[in-house]
ROLO-834631 format. One line per field, with one value per residue (C-alpha): residue in one letter; x, y, z; residue number from 0. Coordinates in nm, 3 decimals, padded with zeros to 5 digits. Each point is the difference from the previous one (the first is absolute). Layout:
resn	c(A_...)
c1	c(X_...)
c2	c(Y_...)
c3	c(Z_...)
resi	c(NUM_...)
end
This chain:
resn	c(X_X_X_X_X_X_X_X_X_X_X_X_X_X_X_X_X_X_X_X_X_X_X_X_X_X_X_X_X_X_X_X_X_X_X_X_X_X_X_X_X_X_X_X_X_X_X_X_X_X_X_X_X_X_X_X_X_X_X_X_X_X_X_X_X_X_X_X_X_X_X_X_X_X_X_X_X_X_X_X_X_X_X_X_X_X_X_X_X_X_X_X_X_X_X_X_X_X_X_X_X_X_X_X_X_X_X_X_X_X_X_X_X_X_X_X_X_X_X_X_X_X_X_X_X_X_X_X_X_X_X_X_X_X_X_X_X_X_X_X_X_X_X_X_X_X_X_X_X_X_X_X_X_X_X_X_X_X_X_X_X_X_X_X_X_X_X_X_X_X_X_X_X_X_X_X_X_X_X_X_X_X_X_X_X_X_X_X_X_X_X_X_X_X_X_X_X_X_X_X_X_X_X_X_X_X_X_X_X_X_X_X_X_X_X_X_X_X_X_X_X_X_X_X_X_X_X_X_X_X_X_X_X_X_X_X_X_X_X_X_X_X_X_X_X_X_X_X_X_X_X_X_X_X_X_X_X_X_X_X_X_X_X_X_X_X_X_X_X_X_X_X_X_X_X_X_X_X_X_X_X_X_X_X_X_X_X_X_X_X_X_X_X_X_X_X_X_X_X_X_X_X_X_X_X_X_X_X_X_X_X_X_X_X_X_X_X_X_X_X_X_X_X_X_X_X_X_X_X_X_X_X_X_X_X_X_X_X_X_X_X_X_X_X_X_X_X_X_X_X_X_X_X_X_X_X_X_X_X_X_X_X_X_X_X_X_X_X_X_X_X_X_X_X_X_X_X_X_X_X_X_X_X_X_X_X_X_X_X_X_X_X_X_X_X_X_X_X_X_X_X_X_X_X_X_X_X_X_X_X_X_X_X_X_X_X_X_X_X_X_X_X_X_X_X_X_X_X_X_X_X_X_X_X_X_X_X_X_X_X_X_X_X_X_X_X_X_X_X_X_X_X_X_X_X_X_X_X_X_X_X_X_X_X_X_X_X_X_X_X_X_X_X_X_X_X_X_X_X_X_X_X_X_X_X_X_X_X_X_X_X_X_X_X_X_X_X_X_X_X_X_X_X_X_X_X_X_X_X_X_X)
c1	c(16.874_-00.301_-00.193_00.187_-00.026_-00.354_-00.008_00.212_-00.255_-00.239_00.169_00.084_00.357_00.053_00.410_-00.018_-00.209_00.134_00.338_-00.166_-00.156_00.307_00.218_-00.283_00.025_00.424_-00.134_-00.313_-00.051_-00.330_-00.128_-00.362_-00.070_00.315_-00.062_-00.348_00.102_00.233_-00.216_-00.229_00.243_00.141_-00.381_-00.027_00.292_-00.128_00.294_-00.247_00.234_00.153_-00.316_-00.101_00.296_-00.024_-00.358_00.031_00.247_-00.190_-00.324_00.220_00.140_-00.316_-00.274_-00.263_00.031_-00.331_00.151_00.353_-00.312_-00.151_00.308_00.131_-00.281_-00.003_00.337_-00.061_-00.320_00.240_00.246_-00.282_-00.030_-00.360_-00.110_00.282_-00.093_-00.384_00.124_00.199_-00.313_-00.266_00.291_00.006_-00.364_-00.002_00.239_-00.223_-00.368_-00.189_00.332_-00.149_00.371_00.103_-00.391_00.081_00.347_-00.169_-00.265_00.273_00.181_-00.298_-00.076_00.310_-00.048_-00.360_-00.147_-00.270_-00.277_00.267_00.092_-00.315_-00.054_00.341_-00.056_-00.348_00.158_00.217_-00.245_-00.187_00.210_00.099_-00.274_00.245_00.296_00.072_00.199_-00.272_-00.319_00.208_00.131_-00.334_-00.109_00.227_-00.042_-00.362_00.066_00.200_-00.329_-00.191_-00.179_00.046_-00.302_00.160_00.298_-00.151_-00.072_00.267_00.250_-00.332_00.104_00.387_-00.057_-00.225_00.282_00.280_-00.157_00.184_00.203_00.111_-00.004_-00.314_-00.134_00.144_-00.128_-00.333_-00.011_00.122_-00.256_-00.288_00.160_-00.078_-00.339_-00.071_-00.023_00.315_-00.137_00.002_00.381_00.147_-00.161_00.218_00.366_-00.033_-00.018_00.278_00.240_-00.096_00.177_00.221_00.128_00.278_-00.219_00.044_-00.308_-00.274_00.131_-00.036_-00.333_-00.098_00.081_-00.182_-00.304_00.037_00.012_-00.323_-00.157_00.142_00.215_00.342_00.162_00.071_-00.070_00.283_00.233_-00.061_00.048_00.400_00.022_-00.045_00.389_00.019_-00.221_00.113_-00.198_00.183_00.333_00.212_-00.119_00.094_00.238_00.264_00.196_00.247_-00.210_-00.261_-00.369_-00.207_-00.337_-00.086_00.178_00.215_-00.014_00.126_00.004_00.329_00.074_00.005_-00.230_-00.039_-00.364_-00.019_-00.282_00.031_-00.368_-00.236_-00.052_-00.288_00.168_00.257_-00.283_-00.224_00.311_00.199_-00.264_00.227_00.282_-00.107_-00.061_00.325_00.178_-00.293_00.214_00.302_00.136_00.198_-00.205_00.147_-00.288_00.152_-00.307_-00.087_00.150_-00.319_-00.153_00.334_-00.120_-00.326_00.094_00.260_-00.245_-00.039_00.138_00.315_00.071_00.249_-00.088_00.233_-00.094_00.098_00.378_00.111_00.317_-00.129_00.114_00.136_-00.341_-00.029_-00.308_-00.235_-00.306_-00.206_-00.306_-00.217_00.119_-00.091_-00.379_00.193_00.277_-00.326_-00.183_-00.334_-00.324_-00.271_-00.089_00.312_00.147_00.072_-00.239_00.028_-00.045_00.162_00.321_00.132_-00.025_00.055_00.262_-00.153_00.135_-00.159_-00.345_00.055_00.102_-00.281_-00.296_00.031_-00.009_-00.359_-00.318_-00.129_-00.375_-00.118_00.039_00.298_00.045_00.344_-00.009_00.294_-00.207_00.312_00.379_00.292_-00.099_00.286_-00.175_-00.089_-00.365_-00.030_-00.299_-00.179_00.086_00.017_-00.339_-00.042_-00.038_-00.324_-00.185_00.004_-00.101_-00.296_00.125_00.164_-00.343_-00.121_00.082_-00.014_00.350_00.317_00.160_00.374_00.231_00.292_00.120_00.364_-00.028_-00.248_-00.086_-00.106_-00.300_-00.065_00.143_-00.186_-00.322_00.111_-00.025_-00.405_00.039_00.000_-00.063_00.260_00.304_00.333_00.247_00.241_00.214_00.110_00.062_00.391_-00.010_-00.180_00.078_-00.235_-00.232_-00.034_-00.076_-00.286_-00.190_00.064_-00.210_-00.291_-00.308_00.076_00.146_-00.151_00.308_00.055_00.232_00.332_00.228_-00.225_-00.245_00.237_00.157_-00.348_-00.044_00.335_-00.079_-00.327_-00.233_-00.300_00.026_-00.184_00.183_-00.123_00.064_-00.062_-00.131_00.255_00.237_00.345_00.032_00.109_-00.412_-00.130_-00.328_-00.372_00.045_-00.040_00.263_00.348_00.193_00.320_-00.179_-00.328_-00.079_-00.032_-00.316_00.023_-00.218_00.061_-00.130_-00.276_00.071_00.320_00.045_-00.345_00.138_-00.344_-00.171_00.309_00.025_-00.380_00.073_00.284_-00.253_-00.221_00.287_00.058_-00.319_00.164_00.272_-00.160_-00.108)
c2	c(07.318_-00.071_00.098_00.385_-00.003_-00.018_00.278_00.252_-00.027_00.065_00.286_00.149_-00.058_-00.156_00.004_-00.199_-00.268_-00.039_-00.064_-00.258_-00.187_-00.027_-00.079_-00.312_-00.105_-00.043_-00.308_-00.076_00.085_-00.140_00.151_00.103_00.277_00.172_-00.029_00.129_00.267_00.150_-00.014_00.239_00.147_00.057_00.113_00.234_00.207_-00.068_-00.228_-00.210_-00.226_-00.104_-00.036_-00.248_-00.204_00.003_-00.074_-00.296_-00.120_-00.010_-00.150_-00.301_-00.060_00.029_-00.106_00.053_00.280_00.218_00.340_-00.060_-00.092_00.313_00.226_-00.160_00.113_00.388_-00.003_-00.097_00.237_00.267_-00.123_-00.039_-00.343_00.024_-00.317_-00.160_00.178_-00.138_-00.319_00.013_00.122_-00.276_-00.268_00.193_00.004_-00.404_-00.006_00.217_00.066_00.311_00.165_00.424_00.156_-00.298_00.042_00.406_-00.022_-00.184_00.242_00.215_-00.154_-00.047_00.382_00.086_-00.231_00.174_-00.317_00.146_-00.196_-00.262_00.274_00.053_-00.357_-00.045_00.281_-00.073_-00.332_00.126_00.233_-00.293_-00.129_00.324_00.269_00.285_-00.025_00.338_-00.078_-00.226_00.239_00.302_-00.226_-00.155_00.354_00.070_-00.270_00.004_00.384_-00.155_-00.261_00.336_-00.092_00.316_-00.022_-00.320_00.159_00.263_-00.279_-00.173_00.337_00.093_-00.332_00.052_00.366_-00.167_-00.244_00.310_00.354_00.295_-00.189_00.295_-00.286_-00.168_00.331_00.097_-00.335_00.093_00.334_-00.134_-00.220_00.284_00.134_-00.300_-00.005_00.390_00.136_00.227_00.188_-00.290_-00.061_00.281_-00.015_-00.346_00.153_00.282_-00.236_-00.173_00.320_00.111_-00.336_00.020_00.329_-00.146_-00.266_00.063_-00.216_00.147_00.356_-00.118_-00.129_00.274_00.187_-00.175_00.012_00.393_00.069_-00.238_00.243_00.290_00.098_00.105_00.221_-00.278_-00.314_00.114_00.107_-00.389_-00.126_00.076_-00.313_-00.232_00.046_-00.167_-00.284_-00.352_00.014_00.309_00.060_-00.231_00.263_00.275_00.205_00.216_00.251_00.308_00.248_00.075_-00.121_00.267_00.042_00.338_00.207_00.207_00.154_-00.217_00.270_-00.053_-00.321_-00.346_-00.224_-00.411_-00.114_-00.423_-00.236_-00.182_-00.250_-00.095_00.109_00.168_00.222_00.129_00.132_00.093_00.218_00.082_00.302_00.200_-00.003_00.327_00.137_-00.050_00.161_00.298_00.145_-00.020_-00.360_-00.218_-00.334_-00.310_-00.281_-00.363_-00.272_-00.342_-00.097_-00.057_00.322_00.182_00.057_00.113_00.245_00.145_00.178_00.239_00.357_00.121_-00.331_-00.226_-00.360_-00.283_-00.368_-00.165_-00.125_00.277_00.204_00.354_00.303_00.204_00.112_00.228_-00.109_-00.332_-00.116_-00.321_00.040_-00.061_00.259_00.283_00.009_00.131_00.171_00.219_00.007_-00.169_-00.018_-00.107_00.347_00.083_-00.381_00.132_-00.159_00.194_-00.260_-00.109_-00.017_-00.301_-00.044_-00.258_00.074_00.110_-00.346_-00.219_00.121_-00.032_-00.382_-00.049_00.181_-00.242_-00.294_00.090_-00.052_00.319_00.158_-00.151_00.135_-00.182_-00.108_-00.139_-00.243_-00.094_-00.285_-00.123_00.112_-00.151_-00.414_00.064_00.321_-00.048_00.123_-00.179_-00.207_00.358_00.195_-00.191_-00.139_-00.314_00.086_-00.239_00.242_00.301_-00.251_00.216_00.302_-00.105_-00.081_00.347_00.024_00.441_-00.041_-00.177_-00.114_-00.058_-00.203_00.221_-00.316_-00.053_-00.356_-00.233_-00.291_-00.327_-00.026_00.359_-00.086_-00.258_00.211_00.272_-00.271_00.027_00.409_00.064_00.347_00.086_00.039_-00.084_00.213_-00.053_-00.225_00.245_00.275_00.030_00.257_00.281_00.252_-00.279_-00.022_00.391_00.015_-00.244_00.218_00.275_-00.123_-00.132_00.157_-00.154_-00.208_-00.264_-00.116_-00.171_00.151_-00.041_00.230_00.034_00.184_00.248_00.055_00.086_00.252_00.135_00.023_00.154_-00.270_-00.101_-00.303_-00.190_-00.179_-00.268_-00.035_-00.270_00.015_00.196_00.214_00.027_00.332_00.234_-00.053_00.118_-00.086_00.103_00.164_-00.110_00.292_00.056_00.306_-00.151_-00.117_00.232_-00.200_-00.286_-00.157_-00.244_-00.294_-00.169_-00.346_00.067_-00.288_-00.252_-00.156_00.136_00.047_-00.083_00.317_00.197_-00.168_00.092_00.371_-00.046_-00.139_00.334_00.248_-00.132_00.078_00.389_-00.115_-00.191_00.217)
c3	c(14.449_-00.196_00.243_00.044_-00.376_-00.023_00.317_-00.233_-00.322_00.184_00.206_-00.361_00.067_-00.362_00.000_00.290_-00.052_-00.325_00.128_00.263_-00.283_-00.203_00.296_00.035_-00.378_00.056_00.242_-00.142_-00.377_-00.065_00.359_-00.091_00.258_-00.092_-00.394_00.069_00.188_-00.220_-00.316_00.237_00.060_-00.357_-00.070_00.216_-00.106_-00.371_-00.105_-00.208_-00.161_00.327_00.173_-00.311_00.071_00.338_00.013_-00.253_00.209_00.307_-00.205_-00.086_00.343_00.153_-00.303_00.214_00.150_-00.077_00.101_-00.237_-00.267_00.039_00.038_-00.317_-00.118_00.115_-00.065_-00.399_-00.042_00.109_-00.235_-00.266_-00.048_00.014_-00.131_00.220_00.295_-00.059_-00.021_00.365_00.158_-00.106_00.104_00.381_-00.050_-00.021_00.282_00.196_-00.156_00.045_00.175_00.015_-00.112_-00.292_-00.127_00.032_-00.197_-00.254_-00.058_-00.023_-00.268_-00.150_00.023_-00.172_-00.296_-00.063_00.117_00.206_00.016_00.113_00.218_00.172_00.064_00.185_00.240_00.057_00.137_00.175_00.174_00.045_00.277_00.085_-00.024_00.089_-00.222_-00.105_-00.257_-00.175_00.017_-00.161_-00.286_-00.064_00.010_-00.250_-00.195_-00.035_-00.123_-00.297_-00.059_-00.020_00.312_00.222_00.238_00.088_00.031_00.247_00.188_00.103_00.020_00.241_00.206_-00.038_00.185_00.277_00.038_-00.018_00.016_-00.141_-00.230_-00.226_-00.333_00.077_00.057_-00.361_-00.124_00.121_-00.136_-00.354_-00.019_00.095_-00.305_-00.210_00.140_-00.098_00.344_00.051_00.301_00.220_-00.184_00.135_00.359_00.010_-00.255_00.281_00.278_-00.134_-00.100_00.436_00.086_-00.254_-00.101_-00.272_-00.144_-00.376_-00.096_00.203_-00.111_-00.401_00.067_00.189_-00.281_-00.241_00.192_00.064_-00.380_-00.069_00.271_-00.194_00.252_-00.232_00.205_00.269_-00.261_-00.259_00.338_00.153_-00.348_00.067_00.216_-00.312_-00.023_00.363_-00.078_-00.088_-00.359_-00.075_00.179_-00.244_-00.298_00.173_-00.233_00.175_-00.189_00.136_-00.151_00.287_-00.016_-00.105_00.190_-00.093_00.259_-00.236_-00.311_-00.285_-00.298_-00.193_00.206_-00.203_00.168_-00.015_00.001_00.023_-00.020_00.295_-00.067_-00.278_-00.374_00.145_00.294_-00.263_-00.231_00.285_00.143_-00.299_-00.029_00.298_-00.251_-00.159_00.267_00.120_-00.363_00.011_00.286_-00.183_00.110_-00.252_00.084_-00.043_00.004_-00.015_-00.020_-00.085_-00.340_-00.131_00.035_-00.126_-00.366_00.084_00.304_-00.200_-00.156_00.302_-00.122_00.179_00.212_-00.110_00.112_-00.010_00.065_00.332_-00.037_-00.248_00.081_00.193_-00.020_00.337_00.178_00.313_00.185_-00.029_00.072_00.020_-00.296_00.277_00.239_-00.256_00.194_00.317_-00.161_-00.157_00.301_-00.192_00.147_-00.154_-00.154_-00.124_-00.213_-00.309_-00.238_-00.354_-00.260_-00.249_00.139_-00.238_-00.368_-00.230_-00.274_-00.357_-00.199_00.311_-00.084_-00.377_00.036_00.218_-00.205_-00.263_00.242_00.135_-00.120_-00.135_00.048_00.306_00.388_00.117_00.397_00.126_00.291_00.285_00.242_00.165_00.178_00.067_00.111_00.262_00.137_00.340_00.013_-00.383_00.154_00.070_-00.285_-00.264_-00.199_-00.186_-00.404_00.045_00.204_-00.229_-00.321_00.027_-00.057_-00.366_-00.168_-00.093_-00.399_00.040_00.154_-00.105_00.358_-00.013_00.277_00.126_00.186_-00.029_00.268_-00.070_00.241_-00.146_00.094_-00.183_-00.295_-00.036_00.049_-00.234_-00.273_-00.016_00.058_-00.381_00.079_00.230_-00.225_00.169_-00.034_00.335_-00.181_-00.236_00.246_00.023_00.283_00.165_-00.330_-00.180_00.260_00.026_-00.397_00.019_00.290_-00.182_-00.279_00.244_00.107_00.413_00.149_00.265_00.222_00.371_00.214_-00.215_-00.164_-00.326_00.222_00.069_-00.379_-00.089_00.313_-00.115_-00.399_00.086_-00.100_00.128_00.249_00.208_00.283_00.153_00.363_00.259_00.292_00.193_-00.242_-00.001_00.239_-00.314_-00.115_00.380_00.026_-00.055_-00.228_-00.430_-00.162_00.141_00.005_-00.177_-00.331_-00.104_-00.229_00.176_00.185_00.243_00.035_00.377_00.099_00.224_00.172_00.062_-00.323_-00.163_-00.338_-00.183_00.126_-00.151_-00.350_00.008_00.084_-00.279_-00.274_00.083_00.017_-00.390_-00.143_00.008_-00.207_-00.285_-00.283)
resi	c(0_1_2_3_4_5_6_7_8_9_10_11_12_13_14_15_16_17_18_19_20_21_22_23_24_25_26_27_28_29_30_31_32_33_34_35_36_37_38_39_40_41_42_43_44_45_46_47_48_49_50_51_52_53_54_55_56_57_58_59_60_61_62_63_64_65_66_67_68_69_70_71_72_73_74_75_76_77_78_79_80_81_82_83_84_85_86_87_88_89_90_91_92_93_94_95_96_97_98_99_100_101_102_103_104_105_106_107_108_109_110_111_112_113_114_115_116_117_118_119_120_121_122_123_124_125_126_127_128_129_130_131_132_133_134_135_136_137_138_139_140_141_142_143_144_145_146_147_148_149_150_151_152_153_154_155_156_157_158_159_160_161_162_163_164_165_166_167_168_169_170_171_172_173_174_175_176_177_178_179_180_181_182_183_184_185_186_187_188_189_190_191_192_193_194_195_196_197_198_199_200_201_202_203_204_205_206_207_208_209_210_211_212_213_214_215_216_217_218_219_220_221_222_223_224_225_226_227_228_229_230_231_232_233_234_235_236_237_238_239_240_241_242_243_244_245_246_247_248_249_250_251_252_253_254_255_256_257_258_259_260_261_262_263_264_265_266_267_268_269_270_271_272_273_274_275_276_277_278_279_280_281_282_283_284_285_286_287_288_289_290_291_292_293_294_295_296_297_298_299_300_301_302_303_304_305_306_307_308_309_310_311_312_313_314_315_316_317_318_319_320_321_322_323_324_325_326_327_328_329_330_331_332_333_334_335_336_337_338_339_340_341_342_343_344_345_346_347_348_349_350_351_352_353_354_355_356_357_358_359_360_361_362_363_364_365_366_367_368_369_370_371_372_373_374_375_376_377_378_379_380_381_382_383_384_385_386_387_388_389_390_391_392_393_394_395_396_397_398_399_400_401_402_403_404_405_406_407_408_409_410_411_412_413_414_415_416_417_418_419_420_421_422_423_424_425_426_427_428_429_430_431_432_433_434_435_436_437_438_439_440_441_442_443_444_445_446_447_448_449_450_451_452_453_454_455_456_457_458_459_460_461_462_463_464_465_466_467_468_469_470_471_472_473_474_475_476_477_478_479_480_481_482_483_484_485_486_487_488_489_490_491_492_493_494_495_496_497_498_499_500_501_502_503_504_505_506_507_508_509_510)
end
């Protein structure tokens, strides 16, 4: 019986051998094989809490049993018991050392946790004894992406295609990673590779995408960019409504249409600007955003914008904020770029006049994002390396920065010039009201860089190595902000050669 039980797993005839392993556990409850089986069994049909029990069970019939070790193990990570899970590997590990999958499905674990280095380690021993593992070389790949190590990266998905050519993900893998590494060309030789194998693969469409508007290509970049709804990172914030999505196919004069902010601060402020558009041709535009920009986009003239989670009115037609680039058919010529498009409110200013130093040229600085961004290690700039630029005494610098990392605040002690006001910035209205009263603004890639596009002011964006896809490349102005100038790293992670081009773009300002 044990025997035909084993033969119908592995057949994928799960109702059967499950009813072969319980008939043995009526004549043999602590029956190893049979307690083993059916946690797999429970696993694979994503019963989790069944295939902990059952698993357990086996473990303790059968305590040293590597494989009931290391299934506990899967069987917890999927469960997320991480730090459990960890813990049944390196015990399968002592049962069996330098055992390829256990050394994998810790790296795995590992992986998850944002333990990469870890990470990298356990694959590369598991690769050790087995140079092919699939498996392994994509996830060190991917793991030495997150160390911000992407040649490395190239690498070993390089090795994972020699091992399985035409994979559609390592192929995607491959072209993100050309991404990273500023060379979208070569990207979308290997997203079009993958899309030709295959033709539903969400991923290699968004990247695709991605790549085709950092090439300038919008009229098939913002069409790809439609798969983001499809994707794993984006599918669970998919809104659906009864009102149809709008995409620019009919005419929406006297219609009631529902914009939403879908990403960051600085995609509802970048794409807010199609909301007059929409309300020029006679639409009553319904914009609902992040409630921290609520107060200050309210200020737009004949939208009414509500904050995420308010009660709606009925609406007609809605779209996605960034869907409005291929609802207006934009290319590169035609984004609509008149300036200012936001203004701070009249008593903002007034409260904030008083607070600044009068007289002198005045500078406001962003250096970092969000810590939990996932390119923070390329966009974001230590406060220590632009000391230099706060020692001129012709212009009073001012920090914008609303999260500040211990290590900078600890800096900005011995900064006596740089005046900090990002702690007493309640929200974007404040924010707004302080660039309004500065002569530029120096900011990396964050939503501050595009409030002062969108008020009009000049701003200097800083940029690593290879931009977010909205910034193209080769190019220093962009057509969404004219004000703006963009200073690029001219080489991966290069960011003294750009606070140099900073301290000289300055000199214009200080008066």
């Amino acid at each position: 019986m044990q025997r035909k039980a084993y033969g119908s797993f592995h057949k994928g005839e799960f109702d059967k051998a499950e009813r072969l392993c319980a008939g043995i556990l009526e004549h043999a409850p602590g029956n190893f094989d049979a307690l083993h089986l059916l946690g797999m069994l429970h696993f694979q049909r994503h019963r989790m809490a069944e295939a902990l029990r059952f698993l357990a069970a086996a473990l303790k019939a059968n305590p040293g049993s590597s494989d009931a070790m290391s299934n506990l193990g899967l069987a917890l990570h999927t469960a997320g018991y991480y730090d459990e899970a960890i813990s049944r590997y390196r015990c399968a590990l002592q049962l069996v050392p330098d055992h390829p999958e256990f050394l994998y499905n810790l790296g795995n674990t590992y992986l998850e946790l944002g333990r990469f280095t870890e990470a990298v380690s356990s694959y590369e021993a598991a690769l050790a004894g087995k140079p092919d593992h699939v498996g392994a070389l994509v996830n060190r790949g991917n793991s030495l992406l997150r160390l911000n190590e992407p040649l490395k990266a190239l690498a070993s998905y390089d090795a994972a295609l020699a091992a399985m050519p035409g994979h559609p993900q390592i192929l995607t893998n491959r072209g993100h990673t050309l991404r990273r590494l500023d060379r979208p060309a070569e990207a979308l030789v290997n997203l079009k590779a993958a899309v030709a194998v295959a033709p539903d693969f969400a991923e290699a469409h968004f990247e695709a995408a991605m790549t085709r508007l950092t090439l300038g290509d919008f009229a098939a970049g913002w069409k790809a960019y439609e798969w983001r709804w499809k994707t794993g990172a984006f599918a669970r914030q998919r809104r659906t409504f009864q009102a149809p999505l709008w995409l620019g196919d009919e005419a929406v004069g006297g219609k009631t249409i529902r914009l939403h902010a879908e990403q960051g601060f600085g995609d509802t402020i970048q794409f807010i600007r199609y909301a007059p558009l929409l309300a020029d041709v006679g639409a009553n535009v319904i914009c609902e955003v992040q409630a921290e920009l609520q107060p200050l986009l309210s200020q737009l003239k004949d939208i009414t914008v509500i904050a995420a989670g308010e009660a709606l009115p009925e609406f007609d037609l809605h779209c996605p904020l960034l869907s409005l680039p291929l609802a207006f058919k934009t290319e590169v010529e035609t984004v609509p770029a008149s300036t200012p498009y936001l203004a701070a409110p009249a008593e903002r200013l007034e409260r904030w006049r008083s607070r600044l130093p009068p007289a002198r040229a005045r500078a406001g600085f962003v250096w970092s994002g969000s810590s939990t961004h996932k390119n923070d290690a390329n966009r974001s700039i230590a406060l220590a390396q632009l000391a230099p630029l706060f020692e001129s005494p012709a212009m009073q610098c001012v920090s914008l920065q609303t999260e500040l990392r211990g290590a900078d605040r600890d800096v900005l002690r011995d900064l006596p010039n740089l005046l900090h006001l990002g702690d007493e910035l309640a929200d974007f209205t404040d924010t707004a009201a302080v660039i309004s009263l500065l002569d530029v603004v120096i900011s990396v890639d964050t939503a501050v860089a595009h409030l002062a596009g969108a008020l009009g002011k000049p701003v200097l964006i800083l940029l690593p190595h290879a931009a977010d896809f909205r910034w193209m490349r080769d190019r220093a102005d962009t057509p969404w902000y004219p004000t703006a100038k963009l200073l690029r790293q001219p080489a991966l992670g290069d960011w003294g050669s750009v606070i140099d081009r900073v301290s000289d773009e300055l000199r214009a300002f200080q008066r």
